[in-house]
Backbone bond lengths (Angstrom), bond angles and torsions (degrees), N, CA, C in turn:
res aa  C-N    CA-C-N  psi(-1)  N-CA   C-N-CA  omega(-1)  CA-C   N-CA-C  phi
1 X - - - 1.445 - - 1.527 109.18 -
2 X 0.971 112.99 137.98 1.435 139.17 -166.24 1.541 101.81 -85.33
3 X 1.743 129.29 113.39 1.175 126.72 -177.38 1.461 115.78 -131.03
4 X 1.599 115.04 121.63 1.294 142.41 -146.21 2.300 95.41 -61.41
5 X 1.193 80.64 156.11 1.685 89.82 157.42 1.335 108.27 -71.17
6 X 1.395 143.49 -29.67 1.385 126.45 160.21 1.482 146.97 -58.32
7 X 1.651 86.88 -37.54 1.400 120.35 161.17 1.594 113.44 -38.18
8 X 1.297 94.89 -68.66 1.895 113.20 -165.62 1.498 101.40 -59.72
9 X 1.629 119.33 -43.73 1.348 129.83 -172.73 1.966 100.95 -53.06
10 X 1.130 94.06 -60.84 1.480 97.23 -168.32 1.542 112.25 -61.55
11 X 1.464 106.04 -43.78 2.001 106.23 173.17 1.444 89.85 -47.75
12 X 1.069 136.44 -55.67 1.451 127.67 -171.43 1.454 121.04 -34.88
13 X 1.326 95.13 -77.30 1.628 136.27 167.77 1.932 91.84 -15.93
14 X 1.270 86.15 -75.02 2.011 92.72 178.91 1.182 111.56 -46.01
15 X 0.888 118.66 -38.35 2.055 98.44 177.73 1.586 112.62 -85.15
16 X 0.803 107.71 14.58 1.825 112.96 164.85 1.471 106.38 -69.29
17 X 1.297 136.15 128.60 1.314 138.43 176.55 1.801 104.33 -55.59
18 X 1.487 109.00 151.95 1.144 122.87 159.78 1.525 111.39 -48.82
19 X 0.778 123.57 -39.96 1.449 135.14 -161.84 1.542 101.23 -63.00
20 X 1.487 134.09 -38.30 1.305 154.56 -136.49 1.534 99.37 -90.07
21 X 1.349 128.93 93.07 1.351 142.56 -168.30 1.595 116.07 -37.94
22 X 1.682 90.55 -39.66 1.973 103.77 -174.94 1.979 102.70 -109.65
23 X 0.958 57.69 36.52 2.120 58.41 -173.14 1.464 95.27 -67.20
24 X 1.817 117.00 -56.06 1.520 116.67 -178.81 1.500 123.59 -75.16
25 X 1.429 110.23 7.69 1.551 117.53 -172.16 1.606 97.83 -94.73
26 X 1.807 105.37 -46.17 1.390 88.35 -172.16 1.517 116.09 -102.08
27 X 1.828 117.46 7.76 1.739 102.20 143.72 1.255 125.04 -72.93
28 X 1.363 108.70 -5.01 1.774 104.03 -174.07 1.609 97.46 -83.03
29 X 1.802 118.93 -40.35 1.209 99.97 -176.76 1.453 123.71 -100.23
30 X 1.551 108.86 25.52 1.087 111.08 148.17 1.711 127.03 -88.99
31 X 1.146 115.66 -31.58 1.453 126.09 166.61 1.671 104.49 -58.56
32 X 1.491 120.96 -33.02 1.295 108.74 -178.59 1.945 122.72 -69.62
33 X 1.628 96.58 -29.61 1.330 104.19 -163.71 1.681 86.36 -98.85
34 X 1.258 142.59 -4.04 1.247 139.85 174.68 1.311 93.82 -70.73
35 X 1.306 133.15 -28.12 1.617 128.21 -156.46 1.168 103.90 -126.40
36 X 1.610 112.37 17.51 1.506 106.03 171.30 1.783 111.90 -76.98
37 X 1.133 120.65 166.67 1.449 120.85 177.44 1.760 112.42 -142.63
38 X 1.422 123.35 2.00 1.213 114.52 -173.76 1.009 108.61 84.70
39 X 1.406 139.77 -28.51 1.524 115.21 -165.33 1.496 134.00 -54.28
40 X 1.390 97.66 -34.98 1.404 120.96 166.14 1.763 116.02 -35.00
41 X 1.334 104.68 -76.94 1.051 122.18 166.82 1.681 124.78 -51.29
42 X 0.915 128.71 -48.83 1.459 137.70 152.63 1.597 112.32 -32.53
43 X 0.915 108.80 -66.95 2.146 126.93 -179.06 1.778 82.43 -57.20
44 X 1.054 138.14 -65.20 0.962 134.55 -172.68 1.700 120.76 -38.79
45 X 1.424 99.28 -59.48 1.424 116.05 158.94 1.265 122.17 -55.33
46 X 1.178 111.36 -29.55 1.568 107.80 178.62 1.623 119.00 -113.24
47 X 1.210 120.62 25.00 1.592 151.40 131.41 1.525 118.15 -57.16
48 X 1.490 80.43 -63.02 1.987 87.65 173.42 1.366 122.64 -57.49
49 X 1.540 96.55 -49.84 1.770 95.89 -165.21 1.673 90.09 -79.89
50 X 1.457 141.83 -9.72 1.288 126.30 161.82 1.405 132.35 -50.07
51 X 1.538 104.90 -47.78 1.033 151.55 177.47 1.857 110.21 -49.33
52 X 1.385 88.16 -58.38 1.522 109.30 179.76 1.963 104.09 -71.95
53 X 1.290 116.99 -37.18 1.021 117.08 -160.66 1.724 97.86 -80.37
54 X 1.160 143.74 -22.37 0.990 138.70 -157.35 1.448 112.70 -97.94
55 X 1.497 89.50 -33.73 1.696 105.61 177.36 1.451 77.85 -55.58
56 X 1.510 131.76 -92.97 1.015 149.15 -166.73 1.533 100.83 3.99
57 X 1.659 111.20 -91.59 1.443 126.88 175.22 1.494 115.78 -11.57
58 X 1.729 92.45 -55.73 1.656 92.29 -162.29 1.432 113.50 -64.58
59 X 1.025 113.31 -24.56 1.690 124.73 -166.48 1.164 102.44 -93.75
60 X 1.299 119.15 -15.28 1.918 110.93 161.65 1.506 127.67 -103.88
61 X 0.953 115.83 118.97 1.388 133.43 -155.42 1.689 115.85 -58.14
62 X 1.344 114.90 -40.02 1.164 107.44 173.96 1.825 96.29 -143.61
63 X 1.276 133.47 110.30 1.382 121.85 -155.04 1.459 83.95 -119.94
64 X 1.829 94.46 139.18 1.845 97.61 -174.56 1.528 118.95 -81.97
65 X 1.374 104.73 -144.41 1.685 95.64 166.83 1.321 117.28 -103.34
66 X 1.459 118.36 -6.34 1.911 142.58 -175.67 1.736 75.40 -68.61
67 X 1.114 120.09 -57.27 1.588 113.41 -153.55 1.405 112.07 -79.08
68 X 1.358 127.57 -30.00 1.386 127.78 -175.15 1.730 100.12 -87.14
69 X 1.345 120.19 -16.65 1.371 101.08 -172.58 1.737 97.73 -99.41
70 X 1.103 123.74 -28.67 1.776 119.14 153.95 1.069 116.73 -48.80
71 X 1.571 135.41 -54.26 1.469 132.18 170.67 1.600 109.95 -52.18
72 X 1.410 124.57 -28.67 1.509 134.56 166.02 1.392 108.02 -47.15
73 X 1.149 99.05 -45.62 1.811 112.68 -154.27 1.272 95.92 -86.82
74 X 1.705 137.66 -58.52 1.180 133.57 155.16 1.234 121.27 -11.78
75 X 1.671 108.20 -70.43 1.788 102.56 -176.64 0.977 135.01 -42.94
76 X 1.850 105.33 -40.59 1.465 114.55 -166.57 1.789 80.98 -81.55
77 X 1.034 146.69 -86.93 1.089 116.13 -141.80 1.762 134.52 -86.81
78 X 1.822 99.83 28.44 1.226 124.37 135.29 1.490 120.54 -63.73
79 X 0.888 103.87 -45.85 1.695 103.10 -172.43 1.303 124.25 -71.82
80 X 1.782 101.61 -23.96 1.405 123.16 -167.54 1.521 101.65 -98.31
81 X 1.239 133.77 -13.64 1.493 148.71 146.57 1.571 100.91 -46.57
82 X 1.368 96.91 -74.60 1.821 110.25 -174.92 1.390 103.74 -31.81
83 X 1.555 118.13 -63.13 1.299 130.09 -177.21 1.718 125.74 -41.19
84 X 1.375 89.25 -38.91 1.418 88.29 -162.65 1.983 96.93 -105.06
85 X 1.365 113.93 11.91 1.342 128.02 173.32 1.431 92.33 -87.15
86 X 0.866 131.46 -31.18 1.631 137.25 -165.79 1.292 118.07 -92.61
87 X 1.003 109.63 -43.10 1.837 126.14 165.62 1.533 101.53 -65.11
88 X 1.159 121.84 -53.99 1.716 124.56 163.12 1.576 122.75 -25.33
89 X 1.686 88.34 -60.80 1.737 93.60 -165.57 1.914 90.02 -93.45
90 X 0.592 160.53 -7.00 1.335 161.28 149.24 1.581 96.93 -57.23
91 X 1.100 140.93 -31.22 1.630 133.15 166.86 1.403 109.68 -95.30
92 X 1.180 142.29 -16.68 1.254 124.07 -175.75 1.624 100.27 -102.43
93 X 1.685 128.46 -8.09 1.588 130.76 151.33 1.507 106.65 -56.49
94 X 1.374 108.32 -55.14 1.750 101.94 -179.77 1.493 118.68 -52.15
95 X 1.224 80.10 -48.08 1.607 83.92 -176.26 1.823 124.70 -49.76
96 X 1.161 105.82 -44.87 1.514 134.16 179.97 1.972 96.24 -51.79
97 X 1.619 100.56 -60.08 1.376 115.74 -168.02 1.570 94.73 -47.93
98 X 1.600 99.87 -68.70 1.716 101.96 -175.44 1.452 112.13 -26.44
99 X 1.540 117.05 -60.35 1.630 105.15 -172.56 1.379 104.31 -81.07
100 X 1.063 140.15 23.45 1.399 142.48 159.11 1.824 112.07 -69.04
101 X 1.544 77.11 -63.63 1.857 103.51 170.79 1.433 105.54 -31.45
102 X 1.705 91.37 -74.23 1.818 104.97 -163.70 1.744 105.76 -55.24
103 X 1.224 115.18 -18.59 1.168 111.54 -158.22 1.911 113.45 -79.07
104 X 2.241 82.11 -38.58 1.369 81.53 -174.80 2.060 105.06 -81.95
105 X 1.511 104.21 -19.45 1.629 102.63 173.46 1.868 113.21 -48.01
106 X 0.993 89.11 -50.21 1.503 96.01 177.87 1.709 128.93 -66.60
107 X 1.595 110.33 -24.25 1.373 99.56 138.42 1.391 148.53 -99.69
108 X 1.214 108.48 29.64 1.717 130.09 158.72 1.482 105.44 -102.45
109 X 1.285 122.43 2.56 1.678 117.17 161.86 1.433 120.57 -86.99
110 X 1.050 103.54 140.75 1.774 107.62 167.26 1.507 116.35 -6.77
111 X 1.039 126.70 127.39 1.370 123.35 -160.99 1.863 93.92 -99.39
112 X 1.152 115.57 137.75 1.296 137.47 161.23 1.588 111.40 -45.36
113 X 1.401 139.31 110.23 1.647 145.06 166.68 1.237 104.19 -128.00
114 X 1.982 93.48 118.39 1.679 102.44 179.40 1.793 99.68 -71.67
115 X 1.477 95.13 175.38 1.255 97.92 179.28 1.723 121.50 -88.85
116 X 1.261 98.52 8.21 1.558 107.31 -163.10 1.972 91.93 -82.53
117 X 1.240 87.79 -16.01 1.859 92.93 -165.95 1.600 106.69 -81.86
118 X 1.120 119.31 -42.64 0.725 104.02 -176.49 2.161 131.82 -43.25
119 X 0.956 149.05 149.47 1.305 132.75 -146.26 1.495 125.60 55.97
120 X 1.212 134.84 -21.00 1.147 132.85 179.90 1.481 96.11 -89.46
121 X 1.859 101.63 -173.34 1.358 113.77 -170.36 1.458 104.87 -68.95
122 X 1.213 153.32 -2.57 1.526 162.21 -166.48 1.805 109.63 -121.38
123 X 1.621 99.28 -5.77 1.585 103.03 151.65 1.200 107.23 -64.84
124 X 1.445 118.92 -49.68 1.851 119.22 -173.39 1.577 99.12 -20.60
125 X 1.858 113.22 -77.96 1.146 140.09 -156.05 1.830 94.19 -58.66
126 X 1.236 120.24 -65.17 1.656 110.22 177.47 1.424 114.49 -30.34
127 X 1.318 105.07 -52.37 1.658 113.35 -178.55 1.298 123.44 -76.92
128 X 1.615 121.36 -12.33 1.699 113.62 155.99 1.220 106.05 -79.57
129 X 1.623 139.65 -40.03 1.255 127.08 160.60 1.018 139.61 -43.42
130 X 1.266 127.03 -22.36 1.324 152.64 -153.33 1.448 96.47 -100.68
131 X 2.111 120.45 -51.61 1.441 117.98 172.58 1.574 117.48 -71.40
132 X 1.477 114.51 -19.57 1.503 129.68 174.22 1.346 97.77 -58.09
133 X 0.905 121.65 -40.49 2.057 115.02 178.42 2.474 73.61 86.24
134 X 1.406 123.23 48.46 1.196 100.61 174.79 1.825 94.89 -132.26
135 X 1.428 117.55 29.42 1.095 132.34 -166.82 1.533 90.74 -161.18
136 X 1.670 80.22 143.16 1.861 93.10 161.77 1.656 114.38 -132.30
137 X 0.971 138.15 111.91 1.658 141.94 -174.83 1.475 103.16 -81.19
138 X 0.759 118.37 134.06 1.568 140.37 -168.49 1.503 102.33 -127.66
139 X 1.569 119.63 112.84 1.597 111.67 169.12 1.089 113.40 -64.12
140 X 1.030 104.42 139.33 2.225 104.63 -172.98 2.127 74.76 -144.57
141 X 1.279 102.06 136.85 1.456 108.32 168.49 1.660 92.55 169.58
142 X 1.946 91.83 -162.48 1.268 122.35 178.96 1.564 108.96 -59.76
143 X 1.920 110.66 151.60 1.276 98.34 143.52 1.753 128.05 -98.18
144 X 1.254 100.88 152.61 1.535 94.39 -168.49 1.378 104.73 -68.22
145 X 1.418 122.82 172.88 1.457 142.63 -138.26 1.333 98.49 -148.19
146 X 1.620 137.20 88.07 1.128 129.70 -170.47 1.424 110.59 -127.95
């Protein structure tokens, strides 16, 4: 089964802790742009090229049927431009959201401590992580010399 860019966004979305203030802001606006379709944008496009087409008409004096059924053909695939402009920007919002997601997943992960810290005043913080069980210390050093 075939699973949408909205889809994946939102499995995401779910592993965001409860705790996470916008957790329900950005499944809601992922469910919104999951259900976008362009139409909006399309009608839009095809306002314009209406718009455009009439001016057109008026300013031609006697317009045949070669010309009204091209201005036909225009609209629809003005509109069908519009459409698929909309389906566009409705994927490159998801997209954005997704690394929003990953961005905030990744700071509820184990936090990164150089090693220079350790002993200094930001050892404190290594070493409440360290009793959090939200850190793991790994001996990395010398071998002894016996």
């Amino acid at each position: 089964m075939r699973t949408t860019l909205a889809a994946r966004v939102d499995a995401l979305a779910k592993l965001l802790p409860d705790s996470d203030l916008q957790k329900a802001g950005l499944r809601s606006r992922v469910a919104a742009l999951g259900q976008e379709c362009g139409c909006r944008l399309g009608g839009i496009f095809l306002a314009v090229g209406t718009f455009l087409a009439v001016i057109f008409f008026v300013t031609v004096e006697s317009p045949r049927m070669v010309t009204l059924l091209l201005s036909v053909v225009c609209l629809l695939a003005f509109s069908m431009l519009g459409k698929f402009a909309g389906l566009t920007a409705a994927r490159m919002k998801l997209l954005v959201v997704r690394r929003e997601v990953e961005h905030r997943l990744a700071e509820n992960e184990v936090p990164h401590v150089d090693v220079h810290q350790v002993g200094h005043q930001s050892g404190d913080r290594v070493q409440e992580l360290v009793d959090q069980d939200r850190l793991r210390v790994h001996a990395v050093g010398r071998r002894r010399v016996q």
